[in-house]
N, C-alpha and C positions, 0 to 999 in steps of 0.2 A: 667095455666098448665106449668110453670116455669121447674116444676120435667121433664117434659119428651124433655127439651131441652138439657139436660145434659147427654153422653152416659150413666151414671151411672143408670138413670133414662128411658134409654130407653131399656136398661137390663132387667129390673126389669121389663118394663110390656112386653116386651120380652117373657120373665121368665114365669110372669103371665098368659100370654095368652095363653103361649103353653102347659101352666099345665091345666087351663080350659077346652082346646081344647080335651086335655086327656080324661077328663071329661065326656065331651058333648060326644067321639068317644065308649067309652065306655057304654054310656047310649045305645045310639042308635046303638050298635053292638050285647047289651044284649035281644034287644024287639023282639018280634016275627019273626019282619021281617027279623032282624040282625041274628039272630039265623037259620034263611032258607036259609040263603045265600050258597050256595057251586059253588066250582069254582071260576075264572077269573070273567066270566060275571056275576055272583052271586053276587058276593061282587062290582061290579063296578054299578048293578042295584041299589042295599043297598043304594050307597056314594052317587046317583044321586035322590033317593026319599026319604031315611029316614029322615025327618027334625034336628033331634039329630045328625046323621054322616056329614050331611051338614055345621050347625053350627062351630062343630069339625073341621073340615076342612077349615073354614074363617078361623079359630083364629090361627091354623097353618102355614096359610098364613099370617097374620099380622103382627103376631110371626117373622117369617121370613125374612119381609121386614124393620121392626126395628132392628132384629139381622147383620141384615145387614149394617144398617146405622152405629150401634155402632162398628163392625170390621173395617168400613172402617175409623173411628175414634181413636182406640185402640190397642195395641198387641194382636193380636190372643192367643197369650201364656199364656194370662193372661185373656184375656173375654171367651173364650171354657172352660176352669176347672170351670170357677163360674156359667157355665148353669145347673154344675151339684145339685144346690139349686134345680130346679126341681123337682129330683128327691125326695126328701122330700115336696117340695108343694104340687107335684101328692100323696103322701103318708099322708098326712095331711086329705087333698082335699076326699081322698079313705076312707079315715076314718069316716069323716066326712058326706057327702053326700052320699055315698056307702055302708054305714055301714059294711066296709071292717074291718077285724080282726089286729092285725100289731103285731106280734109274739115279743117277747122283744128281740129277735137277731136280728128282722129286724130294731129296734129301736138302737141298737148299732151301727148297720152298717150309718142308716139316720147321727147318731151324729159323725160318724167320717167324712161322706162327709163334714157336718158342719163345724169341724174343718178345714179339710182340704180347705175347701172354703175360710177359714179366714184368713189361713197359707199361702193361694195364695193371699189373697188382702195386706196382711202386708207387700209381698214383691214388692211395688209399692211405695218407699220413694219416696218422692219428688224429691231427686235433685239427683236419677238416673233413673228415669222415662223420657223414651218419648213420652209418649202421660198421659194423666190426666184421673182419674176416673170421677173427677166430672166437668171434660171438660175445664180447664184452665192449661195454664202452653204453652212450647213448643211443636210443631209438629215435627217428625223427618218424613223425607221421606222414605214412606217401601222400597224405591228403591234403598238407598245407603245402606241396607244390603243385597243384590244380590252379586252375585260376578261376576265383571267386566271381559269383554271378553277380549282377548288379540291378536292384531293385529300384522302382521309380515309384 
């Protein structure tokens, strides 16, 4: 499991997991039960017994705590724009499993995040990067981009 020592690699099941999760939240929000929920306590009896909503919710969590490992690894400025691949794995995913319809303007809009996803990693050269995608190279410390207090 080499791929997920890499933040590049912990992105991506990041990525993966929180698009799943969509998944699983959405199965288990569509079933009978999910569907009687109304309210606060409604929807919080749902997230506590539906086995679907539950699943959804690990992977959200998992999701999370590798998303985390890889910022504290990465520029923010640059691992938050490429969460937005999601949004087309959850539309892949909808498609596929859900037998969800995908309008061809929603298919325009999926391939520009695409591009735009791409347009964000291209701008990660090498020798003005500080931090690595695929986890080698120098570390800068987030903290000398703060700006220093000034004593009198």
């Amino acid at each position: 499991m080499s791929f997920l020592r890499s933040p590049l690699g912990l992105l991506l099941a990041a990525i993966a997991l929180g698009s799943v999760g969509q998944i699983f939240l959405k199965i288990g929000m569509s079933s009978p039960a999910g569907k009687s929920a109304h309210g606060i306590l409604g929807l919080v009896r749902v997230m506590l017994t539906q086995p679907y909503v539950v699943v959804g919710l690990l992977c959200y969590g998992l999701s999370s705590i590798l998303y985390l490992k890889v910022i504290q690894q990465l520029d923010l400025s640059l691992v938050y724009p490429m969460v937005a691949v999601s949004y087309v794995l959850v539309s892949i995913l909808s498609f596929l499993l859900l037998k969800e319809r995908i309008p061809a303007l929603r298919v325009l809009g999926l391939g520009i995040i695409v591009i735009g996803v791409i347009v964000m990693s291209l701008s990660t050269r090498p020798a003005s990067r500080t931090s690595s995608l695929a986890g080698d190279g120098p570390k800068a410390d987030p903290h000398d981009a703060l700006p220093k207090t000034v004593s009198r």
